[in-house]
FINUDO-183589 format. One record per residue (C-alpha): x, z negated, y negated; residue number from 1. Coordinates in steps of 0.1 Angstrom, whole numbers, plus 5000, padded with zeros to 4 digits. Layout:
BEGIN
[[X Z Y] NUM]
...
! end
This chain:
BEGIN
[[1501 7861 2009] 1]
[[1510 7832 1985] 2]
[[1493 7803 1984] 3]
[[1491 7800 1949] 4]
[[1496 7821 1912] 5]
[[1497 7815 1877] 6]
[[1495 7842 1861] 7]
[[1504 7856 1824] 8]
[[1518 7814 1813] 9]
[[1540 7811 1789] 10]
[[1570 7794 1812] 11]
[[1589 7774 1799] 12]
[[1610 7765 1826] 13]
[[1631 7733 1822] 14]
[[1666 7746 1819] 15]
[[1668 7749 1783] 16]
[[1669 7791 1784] 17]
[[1638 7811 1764] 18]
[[1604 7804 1770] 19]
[[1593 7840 1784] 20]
[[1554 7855 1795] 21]
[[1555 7859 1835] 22]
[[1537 7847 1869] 23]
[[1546 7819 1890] 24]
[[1537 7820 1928] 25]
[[1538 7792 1950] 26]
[[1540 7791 1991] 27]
[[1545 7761 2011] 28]
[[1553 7736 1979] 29]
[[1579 7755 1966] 30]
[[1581 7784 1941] 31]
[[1583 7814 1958] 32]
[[1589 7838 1927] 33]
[[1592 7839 1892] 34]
[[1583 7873 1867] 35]
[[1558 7895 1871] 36]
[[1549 7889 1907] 37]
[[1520 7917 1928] 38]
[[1505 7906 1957] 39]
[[1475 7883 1961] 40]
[[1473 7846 1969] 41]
[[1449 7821 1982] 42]
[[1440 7808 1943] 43]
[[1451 7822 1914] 44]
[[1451 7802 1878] 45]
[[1450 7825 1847] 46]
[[1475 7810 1826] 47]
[[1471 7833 1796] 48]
[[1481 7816 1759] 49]
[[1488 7782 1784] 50]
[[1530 7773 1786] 51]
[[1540 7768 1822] 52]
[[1565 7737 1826] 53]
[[1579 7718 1855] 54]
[[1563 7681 1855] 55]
[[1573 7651 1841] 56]
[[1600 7632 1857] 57]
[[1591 7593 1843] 58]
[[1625 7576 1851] 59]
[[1615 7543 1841] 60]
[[1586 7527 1859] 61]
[[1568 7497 1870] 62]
[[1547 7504 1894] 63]
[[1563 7489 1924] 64]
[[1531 7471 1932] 65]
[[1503 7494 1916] 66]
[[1517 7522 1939] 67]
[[1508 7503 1967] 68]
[[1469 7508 1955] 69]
[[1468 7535 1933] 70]
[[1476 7571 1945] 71]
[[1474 7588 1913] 72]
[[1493 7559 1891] 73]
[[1469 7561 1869] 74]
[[1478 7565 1833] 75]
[[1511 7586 1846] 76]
[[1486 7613 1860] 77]
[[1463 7619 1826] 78]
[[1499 7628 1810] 79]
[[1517 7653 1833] 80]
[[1541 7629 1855] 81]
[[1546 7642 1895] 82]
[[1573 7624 1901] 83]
[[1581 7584 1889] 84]
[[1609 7561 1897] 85]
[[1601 7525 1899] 86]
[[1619 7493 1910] 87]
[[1638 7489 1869] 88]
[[1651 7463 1856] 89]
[[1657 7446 1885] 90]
[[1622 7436 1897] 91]
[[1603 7441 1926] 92]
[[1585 7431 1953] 93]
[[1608 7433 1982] 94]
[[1625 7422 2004] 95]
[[1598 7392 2001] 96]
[[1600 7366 2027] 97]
[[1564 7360 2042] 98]
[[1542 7339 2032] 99]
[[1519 7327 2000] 100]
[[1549 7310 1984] 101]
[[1574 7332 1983] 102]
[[1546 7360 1969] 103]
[[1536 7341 1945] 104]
[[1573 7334 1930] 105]
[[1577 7371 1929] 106]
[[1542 7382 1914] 107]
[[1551 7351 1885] 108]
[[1585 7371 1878] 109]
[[1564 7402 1873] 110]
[[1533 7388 1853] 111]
[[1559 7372 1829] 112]
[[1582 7398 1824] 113]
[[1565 7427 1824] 114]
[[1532 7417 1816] 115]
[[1511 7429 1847] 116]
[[1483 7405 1854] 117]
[[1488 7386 1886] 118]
[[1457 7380 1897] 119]
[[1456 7418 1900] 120]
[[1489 7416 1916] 121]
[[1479 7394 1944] 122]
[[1443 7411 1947] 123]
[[1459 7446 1954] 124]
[[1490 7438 1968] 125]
[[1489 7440 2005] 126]
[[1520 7424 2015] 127]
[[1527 7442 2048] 128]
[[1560 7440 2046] 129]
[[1591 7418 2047] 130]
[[1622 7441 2041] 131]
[[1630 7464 2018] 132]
[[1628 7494 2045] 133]
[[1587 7480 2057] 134]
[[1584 7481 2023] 135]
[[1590 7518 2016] 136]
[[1572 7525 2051] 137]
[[1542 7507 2032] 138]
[[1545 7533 2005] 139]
[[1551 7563 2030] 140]
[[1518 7561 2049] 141]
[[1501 7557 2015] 142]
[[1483 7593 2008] 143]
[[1489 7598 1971] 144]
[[1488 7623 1946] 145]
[[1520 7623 1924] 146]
[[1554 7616 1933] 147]
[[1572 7578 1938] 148]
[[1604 7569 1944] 149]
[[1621 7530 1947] 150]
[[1650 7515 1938] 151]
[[1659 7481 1954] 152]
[[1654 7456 1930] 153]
[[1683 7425 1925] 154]
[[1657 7396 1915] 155]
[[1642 7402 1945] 156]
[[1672 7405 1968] 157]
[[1689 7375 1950] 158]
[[1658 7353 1958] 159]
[[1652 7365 1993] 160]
[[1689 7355 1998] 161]
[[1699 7324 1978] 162]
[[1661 7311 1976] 163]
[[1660 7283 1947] 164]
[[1696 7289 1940] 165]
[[1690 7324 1934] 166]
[[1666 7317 1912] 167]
[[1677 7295 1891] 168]
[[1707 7318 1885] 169]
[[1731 7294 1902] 170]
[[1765 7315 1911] 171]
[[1762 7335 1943] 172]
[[1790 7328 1970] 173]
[[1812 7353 1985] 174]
[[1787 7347 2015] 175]
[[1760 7353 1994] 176]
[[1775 7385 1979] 177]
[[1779 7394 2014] 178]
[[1741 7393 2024] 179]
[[1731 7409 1994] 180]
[[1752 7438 1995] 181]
[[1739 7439 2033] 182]
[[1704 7444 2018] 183]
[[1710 7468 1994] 184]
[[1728 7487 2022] 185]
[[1697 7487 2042] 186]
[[1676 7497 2012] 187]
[[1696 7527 2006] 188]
[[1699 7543 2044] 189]
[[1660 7536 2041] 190]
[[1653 7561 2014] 191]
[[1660 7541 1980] 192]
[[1677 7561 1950] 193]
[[1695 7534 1935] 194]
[[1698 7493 1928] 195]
[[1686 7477 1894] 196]
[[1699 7451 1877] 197]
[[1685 7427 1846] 198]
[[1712 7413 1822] 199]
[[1686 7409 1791] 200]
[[1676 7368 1782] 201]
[[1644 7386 1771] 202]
[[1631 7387 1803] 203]
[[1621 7355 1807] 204]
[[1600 7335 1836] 205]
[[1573 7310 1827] 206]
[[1593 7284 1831] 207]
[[1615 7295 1801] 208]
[[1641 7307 1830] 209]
[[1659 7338 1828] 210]
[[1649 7361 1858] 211]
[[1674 7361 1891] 212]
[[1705 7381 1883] 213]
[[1713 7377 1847] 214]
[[1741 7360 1848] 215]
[[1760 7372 1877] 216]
[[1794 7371 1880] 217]
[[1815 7404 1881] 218]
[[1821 7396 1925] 219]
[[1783 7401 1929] 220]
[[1781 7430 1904] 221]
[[1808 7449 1919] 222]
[[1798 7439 1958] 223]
[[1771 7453 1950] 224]
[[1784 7482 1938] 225]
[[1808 7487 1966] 226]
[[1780 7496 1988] 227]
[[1771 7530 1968] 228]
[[1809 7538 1971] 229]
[[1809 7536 2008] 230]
[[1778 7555 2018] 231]
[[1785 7580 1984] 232]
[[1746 7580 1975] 233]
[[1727 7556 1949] 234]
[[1730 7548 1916] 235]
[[1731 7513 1897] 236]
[[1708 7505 1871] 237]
[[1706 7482 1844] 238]
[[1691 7464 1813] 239]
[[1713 7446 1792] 240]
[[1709 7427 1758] 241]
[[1741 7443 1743] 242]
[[1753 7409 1723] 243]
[[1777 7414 1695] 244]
[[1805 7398 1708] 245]
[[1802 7409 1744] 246]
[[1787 7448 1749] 247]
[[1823 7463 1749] 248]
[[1832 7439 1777] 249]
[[1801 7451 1797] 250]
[[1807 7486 1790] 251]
[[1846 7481 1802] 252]
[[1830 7469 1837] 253]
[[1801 7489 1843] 254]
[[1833 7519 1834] 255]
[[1853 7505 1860] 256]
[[1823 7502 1889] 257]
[[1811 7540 1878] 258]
[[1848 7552 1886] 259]
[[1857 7532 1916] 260]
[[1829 7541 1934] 261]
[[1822 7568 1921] 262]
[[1783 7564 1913] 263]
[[1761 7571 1884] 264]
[[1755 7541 1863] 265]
[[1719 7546 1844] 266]
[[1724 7518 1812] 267]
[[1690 7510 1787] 268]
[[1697 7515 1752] 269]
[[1684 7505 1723] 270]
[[1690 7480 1690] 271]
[[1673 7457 1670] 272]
[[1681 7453 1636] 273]
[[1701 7480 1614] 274]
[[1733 7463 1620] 275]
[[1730 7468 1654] 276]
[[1726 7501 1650] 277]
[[1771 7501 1643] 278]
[[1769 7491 1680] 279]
[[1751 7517 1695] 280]
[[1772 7545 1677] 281]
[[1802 7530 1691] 282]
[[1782 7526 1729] 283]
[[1777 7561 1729] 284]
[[1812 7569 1718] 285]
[[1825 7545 1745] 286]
[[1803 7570 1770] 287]
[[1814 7596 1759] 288]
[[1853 7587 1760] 289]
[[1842 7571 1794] 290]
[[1827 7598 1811] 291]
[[1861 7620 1801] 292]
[[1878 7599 1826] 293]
[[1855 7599 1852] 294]
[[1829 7576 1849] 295]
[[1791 7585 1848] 296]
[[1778 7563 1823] 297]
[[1738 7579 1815] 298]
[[1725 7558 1784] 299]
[[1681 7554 1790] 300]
[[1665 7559 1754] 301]
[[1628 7560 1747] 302]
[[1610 7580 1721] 303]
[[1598 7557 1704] 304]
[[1612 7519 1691] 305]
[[1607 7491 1711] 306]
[[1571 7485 1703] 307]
[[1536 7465 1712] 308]
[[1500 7477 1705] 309]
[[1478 7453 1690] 310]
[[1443 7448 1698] 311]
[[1413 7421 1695] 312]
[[1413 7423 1735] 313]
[[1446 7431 1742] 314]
[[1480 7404 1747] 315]
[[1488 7401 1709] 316]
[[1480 7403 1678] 317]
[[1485 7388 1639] 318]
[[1457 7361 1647] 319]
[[1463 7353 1688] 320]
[[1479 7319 1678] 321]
[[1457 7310 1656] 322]
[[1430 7276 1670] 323]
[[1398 7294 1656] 324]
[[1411 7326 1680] 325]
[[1414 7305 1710] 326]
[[1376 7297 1722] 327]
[[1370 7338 1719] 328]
[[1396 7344 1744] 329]
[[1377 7339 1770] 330]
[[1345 7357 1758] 331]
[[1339 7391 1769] 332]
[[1347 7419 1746] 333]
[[1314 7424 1731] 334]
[[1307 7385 1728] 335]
[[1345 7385 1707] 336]
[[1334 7413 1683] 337]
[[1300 7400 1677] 338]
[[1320 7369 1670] 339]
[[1347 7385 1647] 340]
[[1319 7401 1627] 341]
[[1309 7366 1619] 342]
[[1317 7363 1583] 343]
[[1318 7321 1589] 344]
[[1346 7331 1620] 345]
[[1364 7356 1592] 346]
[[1367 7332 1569] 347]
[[1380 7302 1590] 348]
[[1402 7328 1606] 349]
[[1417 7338 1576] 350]
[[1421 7298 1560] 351]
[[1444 7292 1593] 352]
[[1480 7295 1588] 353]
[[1494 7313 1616] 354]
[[1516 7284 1637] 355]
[[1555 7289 1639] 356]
[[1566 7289 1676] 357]
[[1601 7288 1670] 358]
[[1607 7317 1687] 359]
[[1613 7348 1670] 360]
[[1595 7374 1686] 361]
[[1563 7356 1687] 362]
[[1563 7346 1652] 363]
[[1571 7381 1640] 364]
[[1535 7392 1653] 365]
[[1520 7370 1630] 366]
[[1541 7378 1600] 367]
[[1558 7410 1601] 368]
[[1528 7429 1583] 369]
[[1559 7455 1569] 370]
[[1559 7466 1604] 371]
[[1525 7468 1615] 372]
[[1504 7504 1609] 373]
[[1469 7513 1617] 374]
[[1473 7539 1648] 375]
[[1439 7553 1643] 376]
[[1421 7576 1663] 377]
[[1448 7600 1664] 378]
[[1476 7578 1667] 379]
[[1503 7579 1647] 380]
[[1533 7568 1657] 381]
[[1559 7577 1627] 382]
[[1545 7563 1598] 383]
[[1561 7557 1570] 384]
[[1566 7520 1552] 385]
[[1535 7530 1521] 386]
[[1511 7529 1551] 387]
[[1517 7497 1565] 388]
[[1494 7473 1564] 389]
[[1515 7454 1537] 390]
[[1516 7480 1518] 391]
[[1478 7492 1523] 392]
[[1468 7452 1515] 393]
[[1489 7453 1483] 394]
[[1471 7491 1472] 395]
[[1436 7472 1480] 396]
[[1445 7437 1463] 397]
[[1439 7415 1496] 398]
[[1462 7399 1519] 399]
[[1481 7414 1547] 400]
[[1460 7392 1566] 401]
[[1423 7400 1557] 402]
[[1437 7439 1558] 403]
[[1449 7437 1594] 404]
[[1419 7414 1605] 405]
[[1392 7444 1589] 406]
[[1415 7470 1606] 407]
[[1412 7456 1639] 408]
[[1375 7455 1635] 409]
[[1370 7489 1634] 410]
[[1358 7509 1660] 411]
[[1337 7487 1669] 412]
[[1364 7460 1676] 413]
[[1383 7490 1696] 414]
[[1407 7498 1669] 415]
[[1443 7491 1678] 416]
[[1475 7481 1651] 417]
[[1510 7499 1661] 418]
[[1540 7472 1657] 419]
[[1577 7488 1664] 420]
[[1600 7453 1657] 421]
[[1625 7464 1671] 422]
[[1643 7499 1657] 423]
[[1623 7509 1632] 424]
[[1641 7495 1600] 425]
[[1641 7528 1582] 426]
[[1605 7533 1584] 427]
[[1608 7565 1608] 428]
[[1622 7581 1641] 429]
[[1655 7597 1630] 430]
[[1677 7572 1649] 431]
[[1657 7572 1678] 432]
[[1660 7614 1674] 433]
[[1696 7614 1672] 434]
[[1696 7589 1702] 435]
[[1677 7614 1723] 436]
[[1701 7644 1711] 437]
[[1732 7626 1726] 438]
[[1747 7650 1756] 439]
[[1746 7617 1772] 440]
[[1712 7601 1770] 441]
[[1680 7609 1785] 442]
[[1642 7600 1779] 443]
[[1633 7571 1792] 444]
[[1618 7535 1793] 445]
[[1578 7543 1792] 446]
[[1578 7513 1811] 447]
[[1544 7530 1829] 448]
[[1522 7503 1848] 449]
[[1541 7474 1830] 450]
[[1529 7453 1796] 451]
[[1493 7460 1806] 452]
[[1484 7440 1772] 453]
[[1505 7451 1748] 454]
[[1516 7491 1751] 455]
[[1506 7522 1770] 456]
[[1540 7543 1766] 457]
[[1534 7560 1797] 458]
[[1520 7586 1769] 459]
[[1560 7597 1762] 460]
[[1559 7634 1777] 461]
[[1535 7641 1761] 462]
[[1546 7628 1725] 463]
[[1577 7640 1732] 464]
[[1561 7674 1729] 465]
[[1532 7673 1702] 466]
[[1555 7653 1682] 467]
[[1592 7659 1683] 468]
[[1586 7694 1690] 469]
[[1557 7704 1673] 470]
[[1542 7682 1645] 471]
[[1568 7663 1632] 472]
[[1576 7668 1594] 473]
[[1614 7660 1601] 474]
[[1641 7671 1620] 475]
[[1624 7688 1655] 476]
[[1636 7697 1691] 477]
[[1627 7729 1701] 478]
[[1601 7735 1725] 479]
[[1624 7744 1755] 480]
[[1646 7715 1748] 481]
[[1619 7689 1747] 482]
[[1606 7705 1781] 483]
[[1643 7708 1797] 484]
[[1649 7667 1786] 485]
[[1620 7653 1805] 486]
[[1622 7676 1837] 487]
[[1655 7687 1843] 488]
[[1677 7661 1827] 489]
[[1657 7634 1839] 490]
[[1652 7647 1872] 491]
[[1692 7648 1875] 492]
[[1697 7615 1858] 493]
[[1680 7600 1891] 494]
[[1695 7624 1918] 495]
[[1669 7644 1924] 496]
[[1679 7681 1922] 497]
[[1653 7697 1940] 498]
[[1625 7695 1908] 499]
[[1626 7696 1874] 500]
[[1632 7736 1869] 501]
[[1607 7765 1877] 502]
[[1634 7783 1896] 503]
[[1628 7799 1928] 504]
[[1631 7773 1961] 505]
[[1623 7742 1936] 506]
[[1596 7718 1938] 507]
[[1562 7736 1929] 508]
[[1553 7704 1899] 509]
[[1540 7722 1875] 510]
[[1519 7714 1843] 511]
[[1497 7743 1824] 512]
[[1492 7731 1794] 513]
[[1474 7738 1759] 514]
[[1502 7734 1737] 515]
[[1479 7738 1708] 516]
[[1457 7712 1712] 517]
[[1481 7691 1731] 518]
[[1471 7652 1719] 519]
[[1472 7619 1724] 520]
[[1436 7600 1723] 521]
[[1435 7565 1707] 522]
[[1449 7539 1730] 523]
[[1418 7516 1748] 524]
[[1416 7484 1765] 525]
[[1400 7486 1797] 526]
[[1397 7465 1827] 527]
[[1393 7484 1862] 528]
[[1424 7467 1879] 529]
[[1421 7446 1912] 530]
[[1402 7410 1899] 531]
[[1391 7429 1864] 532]
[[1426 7431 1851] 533]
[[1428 7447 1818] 534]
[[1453 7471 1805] 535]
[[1459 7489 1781] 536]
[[1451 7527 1787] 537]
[[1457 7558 1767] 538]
[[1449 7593 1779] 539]
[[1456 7628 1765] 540]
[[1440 7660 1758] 541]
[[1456 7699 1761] 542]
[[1466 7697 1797] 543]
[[1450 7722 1817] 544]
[[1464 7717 1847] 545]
[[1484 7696 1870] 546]
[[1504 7707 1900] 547]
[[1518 7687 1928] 548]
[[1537 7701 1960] 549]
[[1517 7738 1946] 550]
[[1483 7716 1943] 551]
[[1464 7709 1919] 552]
[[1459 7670 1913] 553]
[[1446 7671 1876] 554]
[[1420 7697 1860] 555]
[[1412 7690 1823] 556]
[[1416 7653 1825] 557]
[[1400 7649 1859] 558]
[[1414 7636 1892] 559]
[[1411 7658 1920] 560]
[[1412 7648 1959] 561]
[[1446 7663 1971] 562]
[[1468 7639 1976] 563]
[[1504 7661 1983] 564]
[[1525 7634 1966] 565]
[[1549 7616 1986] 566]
[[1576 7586 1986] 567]
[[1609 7606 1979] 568]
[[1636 7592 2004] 569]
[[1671 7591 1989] 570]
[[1691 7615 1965] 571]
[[1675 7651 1966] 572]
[[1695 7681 1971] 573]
[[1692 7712 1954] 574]
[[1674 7742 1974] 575]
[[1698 7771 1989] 576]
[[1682 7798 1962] 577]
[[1690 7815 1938] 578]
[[1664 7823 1912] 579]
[[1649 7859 1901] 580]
[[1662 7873 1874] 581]
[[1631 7869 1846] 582]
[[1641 7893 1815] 583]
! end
């Protein structure tokens, strides 16, 4: 007897081949059979008019220290992810030497960068653990209900190593290198997948300091790197800011590493401004000539433009600078809108001129009103430049500014402005489209559990598919390709070849989902992490079902209590099976 089927889905089963009507049955985790399957089961789920995928693979995570609270890693869960890698961009939170200090220097790196609240961070982090390998032992005994896995993280190793020096980016010494590399050694034999690196001056400390590890020398880099070579699993990961006058240089080293030690190199790409655009046309043909000659260069693309949500209650927005802003900060939500509504605080909000900072990014969210759209309560994320809220001031005869302050007013204060600055100079997705169709990219960078004030892109799978595959008025993937690039090529791009595909012996993660009325919901600030940290949250309609280890974790939006996920140890192989022929 199986423990599980779905019968009469629509399966579309990650590989790329026809979607096809059939049952799926499930015994012990793993799919048992594929087709039209007799025989009875513990449960059965009538999947009738419902497509049948393998779950999400999210390969680009934050939630190093929200795993160790959360089983569910809550939004990942209301949008079909089982299995998450975190530890990116080089942060983390081990190894962490005890004690408050050294805690406290890592939580700051994280609040800064990736905009996770640290009071939330120190609230639910438990700190029972110093090294890297108590560290994963923490996340092992954790009962959870989707799927984690770590990579060791080089701020933290760098600090834990060279203290103040590493820090303050100060060049690591061949002894240095030595301990490092002993650490990422130790990580890996634990159970970690890979090492990350940060190279990007937009990650930036509160102190106006880069984080630890941006400017490493090549001798650290390629220590570093050595290690995968010599035990022949993990793979290096990194952020980089691509400048002008230096990406082929980077690309030439991170060639030579991929080759020499023979390791998958997992790059973030993405551009700015159109001329930058030249640059990554000729990154991609650098992979591509690359990879010919050995290397395994995978360039991480997202589905969207580097963006931020804006919001009344959230990080940012055209007025957050403003001195007639600042005494509201601190109100509660309600208090702020009542406030807002005042047409004395309207007035002396809109009198203000917004102050220039100096620095670019920040002054952009006060200015850039070309850029910024009205998501709505069914957000849109592809607008086109008419609807901006430059435009839409123009067509009403007011200024950007009174348009976007009325806009965020509505909803009862709720409503949300979308702002892509970076990538979305043509006023649509096409680039990021032909990004995503490169043989040598793959979905990525939802950055779920990081920029709590500002975005919610753990919402990709399932834009990826109501979007790119099914309501978008330009060029579209098909539906098995959409499935296929967030299961099975992003399961491979982080060695884990035992998920991804509904093939017989694989990992029984499996969505049932109502293609149909597949949506996203409107984007929400709420506040129900440790202290009362808020985040940004955005949930989904259309998925029926989700399936962890053959059990159901998620029923129509709504957590269960099986907890079958696990911390995923190492590289994955793929199962010894072969699977049924289907029709």
């Amino acid at each position: 007897m199986y423990d599980l089927i779905i019968r009469n889905g629509r399966i579309v089963d990650g590989t790329g081949r026809t979607p096809y009507v059939g049952d799926v049955a499930i015994s012990k985790g793993v799919i048992a059979k594929l087709g039209e399957v007799e025989g009875a089961a513990r449960e059965e789920i009538q999947a009738g008019g419902l497509l049948v995928t393998p779950g999400w693979v999210d390969t680009h995570s934050h939630m190093d220290g929200q795993a160790t609270w959360d089983p569910f890693c809550s939004p990942a869960n209301h949008h079909g992810i089982t299995t998450l890698v975190m530890g990116n961009c080089g942060i983390g939170f081990a190894p962490c030497k005890p004690g408050e200090t050294a805690h406290q220097q890592l939580i700051e790196v994280v609040e800064d960068v990736e905009d996770i609240p640290g009071t939330a961070l120190a609230e639910g982090i438990a700190w029972n653990w110093e090294s890297f390998p108590e560290y994963l032992d923490a996340l092992d005994a954790m009962p959870r209900a989707i799927n984690i896995a770590a990579q060791v993280p080089h701020c933290a190793i760098r600090t834990y190593v060279m203290g103040d020096r590493g820090a303050s980016n100060e060049r690591a010494t061949p002894e240095d290198v030595e301990k490092m590399s002993a650490l990422v050694r130790e990580g890996l034999q634990a159970g970690a997948i890979g090492f990350t690196t940060s190279r990007t001056e937009l990650h930036k400390t509160r102190n106006g300091l880069s984080m630890p590890g941006t400017y490493s020398e090549e001798e650290e880099l390629f220590g570093i790197g050595r290690v995968m070579g010599e035990l022949g699993t993990g793979f290096y990961g990194m952020v980089s800011d691509w400048e002008d006058d230096a990406w082929l240089a980077e690309m030439q080293w991170m060639k030579r590493l991929s080759i020499e030690n023979q390791c998958r190199f997992n790059f973030v790409l993405f551009y700015q401004t159109d001329e930058q655009w030249q640059r990554v046309q000729k990154q991609l043909e650098f992979v591509r000539q690359a990879n010919s000659e050995g290397a395994q260069l995978v360039a991480h693309v997202g589905a969207r433009p580097v963006n931020v949500l804006m919001s009344f209650h959230g990080t940012v927005h055209p007025f957050f600078l403003h001195q007639t802003f600042a005494p509201l900060a601190g109100l509660t939500p309600q208090e702020r809108v009542e406030k807002l509504k005042d047409p004395a605080t309207r007035a002396a909000m809109l009198a203000e001129t917004a102050p220039r900072l100096g620095i670019e990014v920040a002054d952009r969210m006060t200015s850039d009103f070309h850029l910024m759209f009205e998501l709505g309560e069914q957000p849109d994320y592809e607008q086109s430049p008419d609807k901006s809220i430059a435009a839409r001031a123009a067509a009403a005869g007011v200024t950007p500014q009174e348009y976007a302050y009325d806009a965020l007013l509505k909803r009862d204060g709720r409503a949300m402005l979308y702002f892509p600055f970076m990538g979305y100079d043509q006023g649509n997705l096409d680039r990021q489209f032909e990004m995503l169709q490169d043989e040598n990219t793959v979905i990525s960078l939802a950055d779920t559990g990081a920029h709590c004030g500002v975005l919610s892109d753990a919402s990709m799978p399932t834009f990826l598919l109501s979007h790119y595959a099914r309501d978008r008025s330009g060029e579209r993937f098909s539906l098995e390709q959409a499935v296929k690039m967030h299961t099975h090529d992003t399961a491979r791009a982080v060695s884990l070849q035992d998920r991804g595909t509904l093939e017989v012996g694989m990992r029984a993660d499996i969505n049932i989902i109502d293609y149909e009325h597949l949506q996203l919901l409107a984007p929400e600030v709420i506040y129900d992490l440790p202290a009362g940290g808020k985040r940004i949250f955005q949930r989904a309609s259309g998925y029926r079902y989700t399936l962890v280890g053959g059990q159901i974790i998620m029923h129509d939006g709504e957590e269960t209590d099986a907890r079958p996920g696990a911390l995923i140890r190492g590289a994955q192989a793929s199962p010894r099976s072969e699977s049924l022929p289907v029709g």
